[in-house]
Each structure stands twice: as structure tokens, then as C-alpha cells.
DSSP file (Angstrom, degrees, kcal/mol; ACC not computed):
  #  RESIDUE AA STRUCTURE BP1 BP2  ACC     N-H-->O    O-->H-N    N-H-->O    O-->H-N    TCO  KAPPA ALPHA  PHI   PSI    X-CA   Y-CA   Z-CA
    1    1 A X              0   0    0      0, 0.0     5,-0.0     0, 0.0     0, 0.0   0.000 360.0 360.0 360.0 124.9  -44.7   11.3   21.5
    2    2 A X    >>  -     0   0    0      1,-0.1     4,-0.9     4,-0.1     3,-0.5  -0.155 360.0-117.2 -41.9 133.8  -42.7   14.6   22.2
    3    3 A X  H 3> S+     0   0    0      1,-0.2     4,-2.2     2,-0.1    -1,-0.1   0.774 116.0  59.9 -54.4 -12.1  -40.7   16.1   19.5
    4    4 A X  H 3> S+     0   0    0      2,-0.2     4,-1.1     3,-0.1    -1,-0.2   0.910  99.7  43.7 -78.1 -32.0  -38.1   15.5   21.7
    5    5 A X  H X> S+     0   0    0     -3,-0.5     3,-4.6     2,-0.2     4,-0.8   0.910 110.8  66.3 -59.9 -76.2  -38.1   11.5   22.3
    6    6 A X  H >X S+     0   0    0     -4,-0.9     4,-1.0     1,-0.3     3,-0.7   0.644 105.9  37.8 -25.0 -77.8  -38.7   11.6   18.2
    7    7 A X  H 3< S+     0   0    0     -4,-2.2     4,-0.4     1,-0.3    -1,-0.3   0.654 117.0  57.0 -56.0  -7.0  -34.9   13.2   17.6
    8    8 A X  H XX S+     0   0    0     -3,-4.6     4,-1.6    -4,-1.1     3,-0.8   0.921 110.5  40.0 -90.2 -58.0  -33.6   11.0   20.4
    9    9 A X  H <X S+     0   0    0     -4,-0.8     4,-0.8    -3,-0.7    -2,-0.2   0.302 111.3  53.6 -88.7  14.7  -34.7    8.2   18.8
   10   10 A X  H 3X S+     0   0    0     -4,-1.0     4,-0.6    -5,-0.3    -1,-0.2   0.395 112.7  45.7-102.1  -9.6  -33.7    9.1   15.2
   11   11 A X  H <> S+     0   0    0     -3,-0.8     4,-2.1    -4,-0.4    -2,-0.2   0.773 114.4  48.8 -96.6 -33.2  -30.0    9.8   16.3
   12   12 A X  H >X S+     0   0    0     -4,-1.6     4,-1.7     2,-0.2     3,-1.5   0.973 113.3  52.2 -42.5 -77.4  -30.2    6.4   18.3
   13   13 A X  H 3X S+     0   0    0     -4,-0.8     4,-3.8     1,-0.3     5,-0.3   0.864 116.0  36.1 -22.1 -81.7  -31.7    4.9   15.0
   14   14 A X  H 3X S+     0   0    0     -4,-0.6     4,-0.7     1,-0.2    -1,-0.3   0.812 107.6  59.9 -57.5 -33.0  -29.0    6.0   12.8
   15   15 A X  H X< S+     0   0    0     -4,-2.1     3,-1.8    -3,-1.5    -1,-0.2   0.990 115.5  43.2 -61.2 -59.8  -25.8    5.7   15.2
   16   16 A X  H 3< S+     0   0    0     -4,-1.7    -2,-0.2     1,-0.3    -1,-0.2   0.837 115.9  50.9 -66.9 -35.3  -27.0    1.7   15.2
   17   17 A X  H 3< S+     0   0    0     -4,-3.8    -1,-0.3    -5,-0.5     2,-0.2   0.840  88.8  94.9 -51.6 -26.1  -27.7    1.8   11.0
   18   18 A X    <<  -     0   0    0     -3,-1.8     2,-0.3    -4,-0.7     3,-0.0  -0.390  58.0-171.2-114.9 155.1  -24.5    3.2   10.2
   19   19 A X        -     0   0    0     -2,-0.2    -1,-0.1     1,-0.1    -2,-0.0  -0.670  37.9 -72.1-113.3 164.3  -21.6    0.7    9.2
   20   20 A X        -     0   0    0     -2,-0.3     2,-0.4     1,-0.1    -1,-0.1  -0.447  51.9-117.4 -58.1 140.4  -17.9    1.1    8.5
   21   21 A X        -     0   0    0     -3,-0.0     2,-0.4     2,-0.0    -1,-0.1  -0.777  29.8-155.9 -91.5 146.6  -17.5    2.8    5.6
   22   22 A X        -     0   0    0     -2,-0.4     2,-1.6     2,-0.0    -1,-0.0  -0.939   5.4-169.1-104.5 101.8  -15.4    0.3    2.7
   23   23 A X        -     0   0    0     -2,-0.4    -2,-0.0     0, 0.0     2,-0.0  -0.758  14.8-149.6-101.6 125.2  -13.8    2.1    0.3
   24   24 A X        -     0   0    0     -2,-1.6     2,-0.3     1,-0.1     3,-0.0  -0.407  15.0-101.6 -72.7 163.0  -12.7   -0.3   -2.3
   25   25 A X        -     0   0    0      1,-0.1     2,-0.2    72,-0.0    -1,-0.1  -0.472  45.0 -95.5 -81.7 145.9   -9.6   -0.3   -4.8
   26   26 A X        -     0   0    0     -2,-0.3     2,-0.2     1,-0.1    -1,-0.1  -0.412  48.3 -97.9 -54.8 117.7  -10.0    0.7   -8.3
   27   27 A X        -     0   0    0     -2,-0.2     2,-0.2     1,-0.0    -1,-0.1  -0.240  48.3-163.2 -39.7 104.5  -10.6   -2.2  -10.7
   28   28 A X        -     0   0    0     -2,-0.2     2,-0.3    -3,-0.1     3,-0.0  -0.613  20.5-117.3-108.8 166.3   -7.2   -3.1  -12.3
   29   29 A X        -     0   0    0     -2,-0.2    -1,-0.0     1,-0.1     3,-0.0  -0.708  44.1 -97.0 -99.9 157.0   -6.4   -5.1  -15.2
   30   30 A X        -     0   0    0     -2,-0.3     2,-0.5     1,-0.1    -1,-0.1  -0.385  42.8-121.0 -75.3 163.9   -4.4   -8.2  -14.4
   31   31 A X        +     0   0    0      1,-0.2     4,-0.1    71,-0.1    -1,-0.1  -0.885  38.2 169.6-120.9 127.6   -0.5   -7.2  -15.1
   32   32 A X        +     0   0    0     -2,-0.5    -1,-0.2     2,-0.1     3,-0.1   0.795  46.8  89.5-118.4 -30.7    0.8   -9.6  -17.7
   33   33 A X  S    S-     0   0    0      1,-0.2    -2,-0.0     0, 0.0     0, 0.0  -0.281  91.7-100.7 -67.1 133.5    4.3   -7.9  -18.6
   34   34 A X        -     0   0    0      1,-0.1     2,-0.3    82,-0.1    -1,-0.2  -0.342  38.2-137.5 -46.7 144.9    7.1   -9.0  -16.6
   35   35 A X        -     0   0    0     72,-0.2    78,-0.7    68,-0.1     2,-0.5  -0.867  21.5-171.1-100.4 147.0    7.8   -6.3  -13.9
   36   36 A X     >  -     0   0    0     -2,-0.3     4,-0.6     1,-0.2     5,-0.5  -0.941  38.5-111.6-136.0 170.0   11.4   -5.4  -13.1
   37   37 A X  H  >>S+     0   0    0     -2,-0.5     5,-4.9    76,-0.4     4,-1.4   0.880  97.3  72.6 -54.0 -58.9   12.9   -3.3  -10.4
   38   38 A X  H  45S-a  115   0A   0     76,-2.1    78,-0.6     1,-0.2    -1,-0.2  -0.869 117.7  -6.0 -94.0  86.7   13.9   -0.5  -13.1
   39   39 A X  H  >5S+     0   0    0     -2,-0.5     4,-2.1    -3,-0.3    -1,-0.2  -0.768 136.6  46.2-101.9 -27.2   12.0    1.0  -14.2
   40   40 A X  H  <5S+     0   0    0     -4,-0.6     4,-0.4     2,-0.2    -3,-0.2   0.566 123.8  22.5 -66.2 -28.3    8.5   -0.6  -12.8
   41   41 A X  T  X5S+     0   0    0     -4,-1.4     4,-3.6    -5,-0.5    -1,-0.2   0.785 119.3  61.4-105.4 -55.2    9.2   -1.1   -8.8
   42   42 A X  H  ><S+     0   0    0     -5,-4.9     4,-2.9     1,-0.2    -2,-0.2   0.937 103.0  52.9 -38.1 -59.2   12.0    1.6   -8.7
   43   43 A X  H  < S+     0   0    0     -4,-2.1    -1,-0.2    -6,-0.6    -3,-0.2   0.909 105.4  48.7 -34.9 -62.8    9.5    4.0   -9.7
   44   44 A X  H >> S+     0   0    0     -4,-0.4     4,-3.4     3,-0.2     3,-1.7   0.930 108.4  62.4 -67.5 -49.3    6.8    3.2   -6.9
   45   45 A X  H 3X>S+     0   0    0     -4,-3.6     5,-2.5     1,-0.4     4,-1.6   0.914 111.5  34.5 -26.1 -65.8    9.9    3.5   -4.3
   46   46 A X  H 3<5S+     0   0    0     -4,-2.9    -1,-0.4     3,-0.2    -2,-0.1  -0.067 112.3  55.3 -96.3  50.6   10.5    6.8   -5.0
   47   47 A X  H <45S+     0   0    0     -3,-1.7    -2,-0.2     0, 0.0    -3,-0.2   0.389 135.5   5.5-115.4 -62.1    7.2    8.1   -5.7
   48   48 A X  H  <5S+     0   0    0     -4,-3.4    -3,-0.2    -5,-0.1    -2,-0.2   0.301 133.1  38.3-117.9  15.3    5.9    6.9   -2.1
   49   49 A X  T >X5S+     0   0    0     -4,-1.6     3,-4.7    -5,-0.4     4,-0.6   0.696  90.5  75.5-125.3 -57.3    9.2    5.3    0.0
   50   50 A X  T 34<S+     0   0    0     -5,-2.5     4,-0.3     1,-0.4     7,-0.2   0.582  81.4  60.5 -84.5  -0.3   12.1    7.1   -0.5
   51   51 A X  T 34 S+     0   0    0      1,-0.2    -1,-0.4     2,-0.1     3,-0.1   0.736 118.5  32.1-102.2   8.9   11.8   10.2    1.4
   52   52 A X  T <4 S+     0   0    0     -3,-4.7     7,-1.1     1,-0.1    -1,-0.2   0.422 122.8  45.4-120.0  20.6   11.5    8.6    4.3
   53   53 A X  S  < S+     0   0    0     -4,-0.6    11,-3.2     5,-0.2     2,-0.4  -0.392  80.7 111.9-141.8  54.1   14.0    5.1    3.6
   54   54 A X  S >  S-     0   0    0     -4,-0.3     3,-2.3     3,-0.2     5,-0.1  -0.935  83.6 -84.8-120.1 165.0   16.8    6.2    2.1
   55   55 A X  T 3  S+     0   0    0     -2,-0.4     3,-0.2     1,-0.3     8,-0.0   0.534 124.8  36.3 -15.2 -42.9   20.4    6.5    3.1
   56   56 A X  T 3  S+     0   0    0      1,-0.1    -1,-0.3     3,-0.0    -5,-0.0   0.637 127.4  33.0 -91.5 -32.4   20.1    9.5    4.8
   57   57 A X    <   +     0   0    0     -3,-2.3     2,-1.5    -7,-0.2    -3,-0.2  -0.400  69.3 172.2-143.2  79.4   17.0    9.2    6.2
   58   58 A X    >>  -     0   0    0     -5,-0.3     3,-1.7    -3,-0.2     4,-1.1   0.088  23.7-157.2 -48.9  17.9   16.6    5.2    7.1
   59   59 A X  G >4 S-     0   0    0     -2,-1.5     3,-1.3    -7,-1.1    -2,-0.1   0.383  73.7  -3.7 -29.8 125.5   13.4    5.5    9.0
   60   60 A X  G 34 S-     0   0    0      1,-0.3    -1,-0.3     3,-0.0     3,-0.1   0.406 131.4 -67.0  81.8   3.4   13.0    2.6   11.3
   61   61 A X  G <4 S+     0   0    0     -3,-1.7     2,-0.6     1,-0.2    -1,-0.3   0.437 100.7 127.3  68.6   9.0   15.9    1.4    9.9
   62   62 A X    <<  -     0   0    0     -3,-1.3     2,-0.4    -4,-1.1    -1,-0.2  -0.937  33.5-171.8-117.1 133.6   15.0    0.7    6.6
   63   63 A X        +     0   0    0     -2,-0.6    -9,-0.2    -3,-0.1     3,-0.1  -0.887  13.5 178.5-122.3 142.8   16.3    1.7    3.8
   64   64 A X        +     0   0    0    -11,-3.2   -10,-0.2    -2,-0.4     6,-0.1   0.133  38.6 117.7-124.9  19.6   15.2    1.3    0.8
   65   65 A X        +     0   0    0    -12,-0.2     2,-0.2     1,-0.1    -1,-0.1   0.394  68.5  52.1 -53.9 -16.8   17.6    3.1   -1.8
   66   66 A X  S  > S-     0   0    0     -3,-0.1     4,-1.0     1,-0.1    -1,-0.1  -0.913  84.9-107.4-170.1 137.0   18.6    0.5   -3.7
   67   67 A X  H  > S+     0   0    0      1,-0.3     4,-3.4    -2,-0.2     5,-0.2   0.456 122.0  39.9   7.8 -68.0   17.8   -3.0   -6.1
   68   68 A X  H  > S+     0   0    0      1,-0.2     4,-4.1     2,-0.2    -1,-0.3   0.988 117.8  44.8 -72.2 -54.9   19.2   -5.4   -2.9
   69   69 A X  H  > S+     0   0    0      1,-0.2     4,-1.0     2,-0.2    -1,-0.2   0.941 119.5  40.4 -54.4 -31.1   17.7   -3.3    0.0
   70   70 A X  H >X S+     0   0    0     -4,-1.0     4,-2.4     1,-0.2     3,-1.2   0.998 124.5  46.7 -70.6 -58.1   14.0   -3.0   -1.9
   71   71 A X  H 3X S+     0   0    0     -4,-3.4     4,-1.4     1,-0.3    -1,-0.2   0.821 115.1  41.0 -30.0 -43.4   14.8   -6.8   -2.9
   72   72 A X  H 3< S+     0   0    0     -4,-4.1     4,-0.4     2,-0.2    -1,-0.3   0.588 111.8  55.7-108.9   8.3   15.8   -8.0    0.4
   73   73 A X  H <X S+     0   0    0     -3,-1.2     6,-1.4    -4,-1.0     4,-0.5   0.699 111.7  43.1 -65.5 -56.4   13.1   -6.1    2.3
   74   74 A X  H  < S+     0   0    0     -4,-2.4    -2,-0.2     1,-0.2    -3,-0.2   0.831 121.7  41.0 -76.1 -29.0   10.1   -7.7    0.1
   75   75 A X  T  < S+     0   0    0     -4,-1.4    -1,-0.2    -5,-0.3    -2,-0.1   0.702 136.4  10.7-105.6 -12.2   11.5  -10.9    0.3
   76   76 A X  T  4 S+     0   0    0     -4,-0.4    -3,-0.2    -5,-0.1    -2,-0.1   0.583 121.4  73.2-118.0 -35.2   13.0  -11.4    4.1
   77   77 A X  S  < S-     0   0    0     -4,-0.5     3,-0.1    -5,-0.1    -4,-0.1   0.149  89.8-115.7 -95.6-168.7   11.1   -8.1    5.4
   78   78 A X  S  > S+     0   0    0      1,-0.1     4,-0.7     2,-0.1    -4,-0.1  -0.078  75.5 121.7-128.6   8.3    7.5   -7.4    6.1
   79   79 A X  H  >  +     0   0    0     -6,-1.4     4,-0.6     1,-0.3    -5,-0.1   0.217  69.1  52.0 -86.7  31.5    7.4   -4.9    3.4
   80   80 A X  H  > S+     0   0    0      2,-0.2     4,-1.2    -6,-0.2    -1,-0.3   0.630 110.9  49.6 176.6 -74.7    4.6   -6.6    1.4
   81   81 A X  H  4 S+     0   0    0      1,-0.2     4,-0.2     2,-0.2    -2,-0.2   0.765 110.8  52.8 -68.4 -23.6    2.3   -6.7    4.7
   82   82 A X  H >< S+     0   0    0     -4,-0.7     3,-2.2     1,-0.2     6,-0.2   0.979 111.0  43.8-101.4 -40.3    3.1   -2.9    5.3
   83   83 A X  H 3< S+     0   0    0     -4,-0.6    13,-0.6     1,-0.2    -1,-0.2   0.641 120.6  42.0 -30.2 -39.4    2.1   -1.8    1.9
   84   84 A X  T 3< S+     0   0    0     -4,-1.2     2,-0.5    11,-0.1    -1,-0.2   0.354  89.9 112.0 -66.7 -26.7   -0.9   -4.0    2.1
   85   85 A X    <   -     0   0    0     -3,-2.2     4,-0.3     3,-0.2    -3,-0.0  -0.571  43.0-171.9-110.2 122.6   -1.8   -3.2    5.8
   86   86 A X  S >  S+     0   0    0     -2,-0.5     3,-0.5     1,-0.2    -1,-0.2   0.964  84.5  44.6 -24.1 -77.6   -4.9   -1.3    6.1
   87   87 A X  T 3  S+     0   0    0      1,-0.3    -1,-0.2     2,-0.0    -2,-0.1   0.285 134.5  16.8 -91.5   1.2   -4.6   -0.5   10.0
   88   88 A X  T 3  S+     0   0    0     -6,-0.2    -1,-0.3     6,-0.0    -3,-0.2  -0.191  92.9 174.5-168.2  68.3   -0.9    0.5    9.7
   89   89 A X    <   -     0   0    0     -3,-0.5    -6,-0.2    -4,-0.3     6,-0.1   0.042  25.6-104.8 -76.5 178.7    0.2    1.2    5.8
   90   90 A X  S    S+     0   0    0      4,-0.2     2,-0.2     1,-0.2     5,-0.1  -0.452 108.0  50.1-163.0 108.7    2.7    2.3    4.3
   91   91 A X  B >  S-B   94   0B   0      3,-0.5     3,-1.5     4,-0.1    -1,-0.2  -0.078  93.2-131.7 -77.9 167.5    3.4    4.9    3.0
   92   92 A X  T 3  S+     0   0    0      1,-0.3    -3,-0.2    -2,-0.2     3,-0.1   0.620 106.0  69.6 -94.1 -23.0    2.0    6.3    7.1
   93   93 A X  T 3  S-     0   0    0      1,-0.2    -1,-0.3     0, 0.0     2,-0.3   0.419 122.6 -76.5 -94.0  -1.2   -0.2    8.9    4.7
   94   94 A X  B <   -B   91   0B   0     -3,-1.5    -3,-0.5     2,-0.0     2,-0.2  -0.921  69.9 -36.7 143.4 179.1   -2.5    6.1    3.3
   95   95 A X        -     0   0    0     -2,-0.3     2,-0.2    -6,-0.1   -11,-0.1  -0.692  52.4-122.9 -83.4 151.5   -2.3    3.0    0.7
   96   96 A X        -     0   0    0    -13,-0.6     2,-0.2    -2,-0.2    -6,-0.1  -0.550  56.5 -81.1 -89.1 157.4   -0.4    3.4   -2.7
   97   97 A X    >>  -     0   0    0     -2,-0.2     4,-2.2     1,-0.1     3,-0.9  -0.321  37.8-113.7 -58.0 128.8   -2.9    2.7   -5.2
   98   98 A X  H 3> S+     0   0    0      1,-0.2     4,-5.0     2,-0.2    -1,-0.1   0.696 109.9  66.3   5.2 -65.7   -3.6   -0.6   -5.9
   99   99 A X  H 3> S+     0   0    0      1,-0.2     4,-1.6     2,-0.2    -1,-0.2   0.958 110.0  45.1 -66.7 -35.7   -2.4   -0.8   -9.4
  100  100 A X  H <> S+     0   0    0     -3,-0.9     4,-2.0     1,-0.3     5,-0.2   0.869 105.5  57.6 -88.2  -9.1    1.1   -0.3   -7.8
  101  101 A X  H  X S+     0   0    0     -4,-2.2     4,-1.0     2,-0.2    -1,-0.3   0.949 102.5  60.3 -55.2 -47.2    0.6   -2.7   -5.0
  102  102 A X  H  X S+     0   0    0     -4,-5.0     4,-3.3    -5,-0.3    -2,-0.2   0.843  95.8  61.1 -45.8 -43.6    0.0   -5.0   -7.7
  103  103 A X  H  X S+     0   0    0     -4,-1.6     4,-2.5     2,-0.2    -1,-0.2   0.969 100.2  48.5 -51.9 -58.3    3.4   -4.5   -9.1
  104  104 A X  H  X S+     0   0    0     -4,-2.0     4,-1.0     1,-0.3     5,-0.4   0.930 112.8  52.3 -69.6 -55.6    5.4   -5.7   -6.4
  105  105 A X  H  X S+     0   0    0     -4,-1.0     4,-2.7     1,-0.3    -1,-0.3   0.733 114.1  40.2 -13.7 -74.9    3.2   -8.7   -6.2
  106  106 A X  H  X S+     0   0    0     -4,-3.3     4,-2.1     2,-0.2    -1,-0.3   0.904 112.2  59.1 -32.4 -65.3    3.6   -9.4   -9.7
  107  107 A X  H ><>S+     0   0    0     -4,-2.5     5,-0.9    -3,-0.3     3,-0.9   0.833 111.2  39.7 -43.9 -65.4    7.4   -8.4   -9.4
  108  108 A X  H ><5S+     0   0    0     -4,-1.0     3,-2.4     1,-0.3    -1,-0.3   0.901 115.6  54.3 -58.6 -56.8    8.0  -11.3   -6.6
  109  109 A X  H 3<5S+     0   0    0     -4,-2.7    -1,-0.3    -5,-0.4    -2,-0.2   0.950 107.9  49.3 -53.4 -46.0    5.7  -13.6   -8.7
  110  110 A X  T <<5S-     0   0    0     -4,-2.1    -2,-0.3    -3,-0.9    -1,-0.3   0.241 125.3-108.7 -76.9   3.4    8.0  -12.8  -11.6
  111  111 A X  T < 5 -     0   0    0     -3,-2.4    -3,-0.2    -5,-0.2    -2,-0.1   0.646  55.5 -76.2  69.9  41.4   11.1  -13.6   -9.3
  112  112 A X      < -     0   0    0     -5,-0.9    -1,-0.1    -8,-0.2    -4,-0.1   0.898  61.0-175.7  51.0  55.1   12.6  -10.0   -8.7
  113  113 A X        -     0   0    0    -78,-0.7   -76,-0.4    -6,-0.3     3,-0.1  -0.239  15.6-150.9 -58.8 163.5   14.4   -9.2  -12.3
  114  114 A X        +     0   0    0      1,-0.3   -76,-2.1   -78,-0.2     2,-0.3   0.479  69.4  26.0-112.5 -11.3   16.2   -5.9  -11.9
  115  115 A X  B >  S-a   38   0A   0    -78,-0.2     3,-1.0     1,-0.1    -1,-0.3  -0.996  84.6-105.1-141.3 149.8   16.1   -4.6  -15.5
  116  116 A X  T 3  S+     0   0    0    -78,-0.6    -1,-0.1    -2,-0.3   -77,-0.1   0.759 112.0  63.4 -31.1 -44.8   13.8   -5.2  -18.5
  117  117 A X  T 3         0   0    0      1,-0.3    -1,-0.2    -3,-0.1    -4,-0.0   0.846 360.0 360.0 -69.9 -39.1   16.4   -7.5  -20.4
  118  118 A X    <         0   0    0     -3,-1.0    -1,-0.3     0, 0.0    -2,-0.1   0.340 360.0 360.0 -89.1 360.0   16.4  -10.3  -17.6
């Protein structure tokens, strides 16, 4: 066989081998402490939301600046799925890590305190 059919059929080979790459999330510990808005959710907000969902600069219309809007977003809104969403995340730059994906989860399980005391 010609050296050429050989590379022909070793890039064939491999274009049909090769799979989606899966990158998994980092192995978290389950979150047993209540989560509350301040400091725990509030925290993830501005660290990956707020410079493009705040007051000033609502993208899409949502704003996300404050206890009711982050509240009434996860609980009426889709923001749960967008965080979540692979094929169309948010933040637009990638997934937030896991561990804080976990949080709002938790938070919602934990029925959306806003402050440690409650």
C-alpha cells in the first residue's frame, strides 16, 4: 500500500476514533451549612453576574443587584437553567465552578434566607 493511502487512512481512522471531549466538574463535598443570600449567593453574583446585570447595565433585562431581583430570578426566572446550561451558560465566558452552582441549589433547597441569622 502507498505511503500515501497509509496517512489517508490514519487521519480517516482517527477523525472516526475521536469523541467529544467531557470535561467534568471538580468533586465537591455535599454543602451542609445553610446558604444565605449574604454573604454566600451575594458573593457568586458579583464575582460572575454583576457586571453585566446590574442597575446600570441590565443585560437582557435582568438585573440582578439586589436580594429580590437574584431571589425572584432563581425562583420565577430561568436563572438556575442558565447557570447550569452547558450550550448557552452563564456567565457567556463559561460555567461558574461547580462548587458555586451548588450554592444556589442548596440556597433554594434551603428556602432563600437572606442573612445568616434566618
Amino acid at each position: 500500500m502507498p505511503l500515501k493511502h497509509v496517512c489517508i487512512a490514519f487521519i480517516l481512522f482517527g477523525m472516526w476514533s475521536c469523541s467529544e471531549a467531557v470535561i467534568e466538574d471538580e468533586d465537591t463535598a455535599p454543602i451542609v451549612e445553610t446558604v444565605s443570600y449574604n454573604p454566600d449567593i451575594k458573593a457568586v453574583v458579583d464575582n460572575f453576574c454583576i457586571n453585566c446585570h446590574s442597575a446600570s447595565a441590565a443585560s437582557g433585562g435582568l438585573n440582578l443587584s439586589t436580594y429580590d431581583l437574584v431571589r425572584n430570578s432563581t425562583e420565577n426566572g430561568n436563572l438556575i437553567l442558565r447557570i447550569n446550561d452547558v450550550n448557552n451558560p452563564m456567565p457567556q465566558s463559561g460555567l461558574m465552578p461547580l462548587a458555586d452552582r451548588e450554592l444556589f441549589d442548596k440556597w433554594v433547597e434551603d428556602g432563600f434566607p437572606e442573612n445568616d441569622d434566618e
